[in-house]
VMD Tcl script that draws the C-alpha trace (Angstrom):
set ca {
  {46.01 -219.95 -141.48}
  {46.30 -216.57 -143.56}
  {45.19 -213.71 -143.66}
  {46.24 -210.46 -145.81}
  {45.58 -206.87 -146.34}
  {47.63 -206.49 -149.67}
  {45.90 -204.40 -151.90}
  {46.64 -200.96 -150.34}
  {49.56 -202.18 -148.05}
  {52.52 -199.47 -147.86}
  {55.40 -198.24 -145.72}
  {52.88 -195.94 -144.92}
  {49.67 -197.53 -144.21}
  {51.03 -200.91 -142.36}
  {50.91 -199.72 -138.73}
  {47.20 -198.80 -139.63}
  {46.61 -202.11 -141.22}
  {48.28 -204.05 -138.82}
  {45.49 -202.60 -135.70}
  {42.73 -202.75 -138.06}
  {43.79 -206.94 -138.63}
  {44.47 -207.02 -135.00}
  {40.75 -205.59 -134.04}
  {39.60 -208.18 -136.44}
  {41.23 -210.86 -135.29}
  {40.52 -210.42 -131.79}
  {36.51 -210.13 -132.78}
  {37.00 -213.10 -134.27}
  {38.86 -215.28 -131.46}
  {36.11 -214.14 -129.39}
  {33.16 -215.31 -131.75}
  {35.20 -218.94 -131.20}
  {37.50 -218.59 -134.55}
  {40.58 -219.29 -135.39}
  {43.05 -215.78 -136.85}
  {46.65 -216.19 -137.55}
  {48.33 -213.73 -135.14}
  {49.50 -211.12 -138.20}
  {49.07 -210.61 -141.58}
  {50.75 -212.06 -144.57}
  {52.70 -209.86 -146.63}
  {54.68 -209.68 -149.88}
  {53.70 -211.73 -152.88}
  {51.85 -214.31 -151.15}
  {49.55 -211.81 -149.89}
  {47.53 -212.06 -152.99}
  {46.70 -215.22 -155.30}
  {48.23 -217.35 -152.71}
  {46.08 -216.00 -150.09}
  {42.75 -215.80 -152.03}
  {43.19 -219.48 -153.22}
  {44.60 -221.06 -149.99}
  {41.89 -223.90 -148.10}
  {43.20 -221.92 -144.67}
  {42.55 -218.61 -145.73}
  {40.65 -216.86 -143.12}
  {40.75 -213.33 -144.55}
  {42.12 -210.92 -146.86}
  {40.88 -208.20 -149.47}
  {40.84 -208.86 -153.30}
  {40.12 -206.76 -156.57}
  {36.88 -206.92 -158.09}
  {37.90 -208.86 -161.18}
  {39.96 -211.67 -159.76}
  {36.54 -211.72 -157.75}
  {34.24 -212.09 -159.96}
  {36.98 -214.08 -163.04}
  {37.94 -216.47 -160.69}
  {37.08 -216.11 -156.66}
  {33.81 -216.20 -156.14}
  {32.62 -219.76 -156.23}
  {35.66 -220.53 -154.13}
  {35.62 -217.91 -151.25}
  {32.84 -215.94 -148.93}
  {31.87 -212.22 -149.73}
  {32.43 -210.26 -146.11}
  {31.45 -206.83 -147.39}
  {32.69 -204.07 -149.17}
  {34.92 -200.90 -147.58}
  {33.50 -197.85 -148.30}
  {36.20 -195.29 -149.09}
  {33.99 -192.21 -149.10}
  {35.31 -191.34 -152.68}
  {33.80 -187.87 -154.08}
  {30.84 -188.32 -156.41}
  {30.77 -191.91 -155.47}
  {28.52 -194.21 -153.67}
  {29.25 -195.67 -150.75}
  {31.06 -198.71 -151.60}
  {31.90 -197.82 -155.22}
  {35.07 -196.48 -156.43}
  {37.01 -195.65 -159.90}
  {40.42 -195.04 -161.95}
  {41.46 -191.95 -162.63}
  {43.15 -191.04 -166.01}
  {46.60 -189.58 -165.74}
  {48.75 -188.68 -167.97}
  {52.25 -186.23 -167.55}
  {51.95 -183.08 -166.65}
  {53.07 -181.32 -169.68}
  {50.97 -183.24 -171.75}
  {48.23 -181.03 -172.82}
  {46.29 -184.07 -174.62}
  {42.50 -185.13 -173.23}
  {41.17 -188.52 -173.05}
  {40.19 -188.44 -176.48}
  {43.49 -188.56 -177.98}
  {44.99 -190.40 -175.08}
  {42.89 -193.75 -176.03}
  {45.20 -194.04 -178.59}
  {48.48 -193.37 -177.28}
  {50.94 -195.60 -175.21}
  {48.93 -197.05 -171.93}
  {49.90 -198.48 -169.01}
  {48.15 -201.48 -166.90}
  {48.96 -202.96 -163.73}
  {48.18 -206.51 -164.68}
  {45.14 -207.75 -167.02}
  {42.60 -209.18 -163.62}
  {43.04 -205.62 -162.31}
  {39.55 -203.96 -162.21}
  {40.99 -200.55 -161.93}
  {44.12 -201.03 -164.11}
  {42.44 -202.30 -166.87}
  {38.93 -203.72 -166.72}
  {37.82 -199.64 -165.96}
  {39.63 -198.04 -168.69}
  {38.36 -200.45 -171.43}
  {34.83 -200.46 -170.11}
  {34.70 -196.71 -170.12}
  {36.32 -196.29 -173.55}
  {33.38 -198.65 -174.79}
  {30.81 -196.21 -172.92}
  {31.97 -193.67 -174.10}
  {32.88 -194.62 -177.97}
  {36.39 -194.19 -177.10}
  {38.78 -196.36 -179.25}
  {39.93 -199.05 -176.54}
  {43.20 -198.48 -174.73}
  {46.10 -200.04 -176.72}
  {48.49 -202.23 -174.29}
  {51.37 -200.87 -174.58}
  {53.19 -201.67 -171.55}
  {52.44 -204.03 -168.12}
  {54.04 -202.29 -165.11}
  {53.39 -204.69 -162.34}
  {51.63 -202.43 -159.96}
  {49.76 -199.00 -160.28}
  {52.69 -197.04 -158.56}
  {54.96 -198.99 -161.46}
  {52.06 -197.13 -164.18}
  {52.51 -194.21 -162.79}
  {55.91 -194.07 -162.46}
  {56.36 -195.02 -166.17}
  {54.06 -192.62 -167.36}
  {55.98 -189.83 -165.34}
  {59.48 -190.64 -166.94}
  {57.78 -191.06 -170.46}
  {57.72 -194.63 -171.15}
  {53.58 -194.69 -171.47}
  {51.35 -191.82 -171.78}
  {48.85 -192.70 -169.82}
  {47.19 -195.28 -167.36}
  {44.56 -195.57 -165.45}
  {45.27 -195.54 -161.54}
  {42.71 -196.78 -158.72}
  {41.13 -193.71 -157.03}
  {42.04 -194.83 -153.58}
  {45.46 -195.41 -155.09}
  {46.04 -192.32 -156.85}
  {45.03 -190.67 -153.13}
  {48.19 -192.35 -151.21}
  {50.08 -191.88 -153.83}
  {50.00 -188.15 -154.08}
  {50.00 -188.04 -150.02}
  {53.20 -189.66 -150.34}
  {54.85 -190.00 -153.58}
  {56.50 -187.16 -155.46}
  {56.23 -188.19 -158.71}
  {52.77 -187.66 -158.65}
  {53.57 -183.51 -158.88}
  {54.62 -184.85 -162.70}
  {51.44 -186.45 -163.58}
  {47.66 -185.08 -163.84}
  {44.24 -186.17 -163.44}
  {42.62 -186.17 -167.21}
  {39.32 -187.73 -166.48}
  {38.23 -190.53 -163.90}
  {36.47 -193.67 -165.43}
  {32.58 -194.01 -165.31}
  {30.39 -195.58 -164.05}
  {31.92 -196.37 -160.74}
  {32.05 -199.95 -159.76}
  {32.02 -201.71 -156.62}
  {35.42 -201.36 -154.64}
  {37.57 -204.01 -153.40}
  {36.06 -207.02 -151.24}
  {36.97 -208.20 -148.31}
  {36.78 -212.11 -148.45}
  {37.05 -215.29 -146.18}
  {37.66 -218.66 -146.96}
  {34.66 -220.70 -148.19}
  {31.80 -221.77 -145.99}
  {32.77 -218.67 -143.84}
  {29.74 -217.12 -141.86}
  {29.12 -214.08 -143.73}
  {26.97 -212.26 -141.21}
  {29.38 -213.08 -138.14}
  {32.73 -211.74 -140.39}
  {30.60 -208.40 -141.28}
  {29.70 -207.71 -137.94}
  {33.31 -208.76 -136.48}
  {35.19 -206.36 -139.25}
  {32.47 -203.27 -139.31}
  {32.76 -202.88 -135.25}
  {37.13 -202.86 -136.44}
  {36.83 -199.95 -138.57}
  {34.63 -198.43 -135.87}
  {37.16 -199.03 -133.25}
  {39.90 -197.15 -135.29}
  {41.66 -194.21 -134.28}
  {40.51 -191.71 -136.90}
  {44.01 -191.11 -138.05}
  {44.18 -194.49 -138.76}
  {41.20 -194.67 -140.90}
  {42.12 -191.70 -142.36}
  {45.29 -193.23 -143.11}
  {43.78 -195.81 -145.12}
  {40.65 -193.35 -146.08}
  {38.16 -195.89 -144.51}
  {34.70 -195.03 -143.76}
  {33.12 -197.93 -143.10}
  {31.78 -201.08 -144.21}
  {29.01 -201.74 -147.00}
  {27.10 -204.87 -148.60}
  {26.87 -205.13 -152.19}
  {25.66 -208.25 -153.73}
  {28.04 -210.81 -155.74}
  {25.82 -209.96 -158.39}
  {26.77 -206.85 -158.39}
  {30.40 -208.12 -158.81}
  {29.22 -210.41 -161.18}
  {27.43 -208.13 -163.59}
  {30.22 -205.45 -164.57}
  {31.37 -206.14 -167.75}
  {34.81 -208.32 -168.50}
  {37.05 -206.49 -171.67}
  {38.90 -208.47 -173.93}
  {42.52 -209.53 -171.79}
  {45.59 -207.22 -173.52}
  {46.85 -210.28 -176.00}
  {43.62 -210.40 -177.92}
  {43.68 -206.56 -178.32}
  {46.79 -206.51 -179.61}
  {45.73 -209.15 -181.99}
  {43.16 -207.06 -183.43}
  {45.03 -203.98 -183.82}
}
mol new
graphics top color blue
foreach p $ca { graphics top sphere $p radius 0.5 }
foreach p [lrange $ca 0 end-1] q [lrange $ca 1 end] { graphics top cylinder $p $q radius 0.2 }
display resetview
């Protein structure tokens, strides 16, 4: 059995996500299911969790959801991080770029950006999308970092100019992470998009995992949920999921360039 909590997993946050897996995994054992005792962590907290036959729970990103996921796992819900100017469920990237770079949006579509990896909804699926919108040249790959603290980090010591940096992200980062006093917001992307899904294996009940992991966020202490900035739990459709709009991967960008 596994069961993970990767996606916004720190130093920081893991006591918090620890009790929140812990008040799901007891709801669980007493609906008559079976919950590995903690969660997974490290690099098998991801892929290998969302494509494992015993995963029993774990959150994923929107675009490995909808690219790859969804035939092959159950949609629990959707956390609702109570982002500004947001609806409940929905999130978005925010722009940043270094502080002493005076350049908007507008020039920075064209300059050196940064991307966590190409399935990332936030890191790159959200930038492209809303340079489209907006008749903004599309972001030019110029580096893969590996992780949105990586992006940011390489945009603060001048290796990228820019990336694009999940909202939720952006927020623990610049609770806890100085190099975020040498970056700045520039824009955020629009629209917003649905956030990151919490998913069981295949065949899972649906109904019984919603109700099981809503009544564990309720059950948090609220400096644990404002740890993780958790309001609550949400459903949003698959098609939902489904329906926001896939850019071209980095290699064929760079192709046409």
């Amino acid at each position: 059995m596994i069961a993970s909590l990767g996606m916004y997993d720190r130093a920081e946050t893991a006591g918090a996500n620890d009790r929140l897996w812990a008040g799901i995994r007891d709801g669980l054992r007493a609906a008559g299911l079976a919950a590995p005792d903690a969660l997974t962590r490290g690099e098998h907290a991801y892929w290998d969790a969302w494509q494992s036959p015993d995963l029993v729970f774990s959150q994923t990103c929107g675009f490995p959801f909808r690219a790859r996921l969804h035939d092959h796992v159950t949609l629990i819900g959707t956390p609702d991080y109570g982002l500004p100017d947001c609806s409940a469920g929905h999130y978005y990237s925010v722009f940043v770029a270094r502080a002493d770079d005076p350049r908007g949006l507008v020039d920075l579509a064209t300059a050196r950006f940064t991307y966590n990896e190409e399935l990332s909804q936030s890191g790159w699926a959200a930038p492209q999308n809303h340079a489209a919108a907006h008749g903004l040249p599309c972001f030019h790959p110029h580096l893969r970092s590996g992780g949105h603290r990586l992006s940011a980090l390489a945009v603060a010591e001048g290796r990228a100019d820019v990336a694009a940096i999940d909202a939720v992200t952006w927020a623990l980062l610049s609770r806890w992470e100085l190099l975020t006093a040498q970056l700045r917001v520039v824009d955020r992307s629009r629209p917003s998009t649905p956030a990151l899904p919490f998913i069981a294996g295949k065949g899972a009940d649906a109904g019984l995992y919603f109700d099981v992991v809503k009544a564990a966020i309720a059950a948090l202490a609220p400096e644990d949920r404002a740890a993780l900035h958790l309001r609550g739990l949400v459903r949003i459709a698959a098609e939902d999921y489904l329906a926001v709009p896939t850019p071209l991967p980095p290699d064929q960008i760079v192709q046409d360039i």
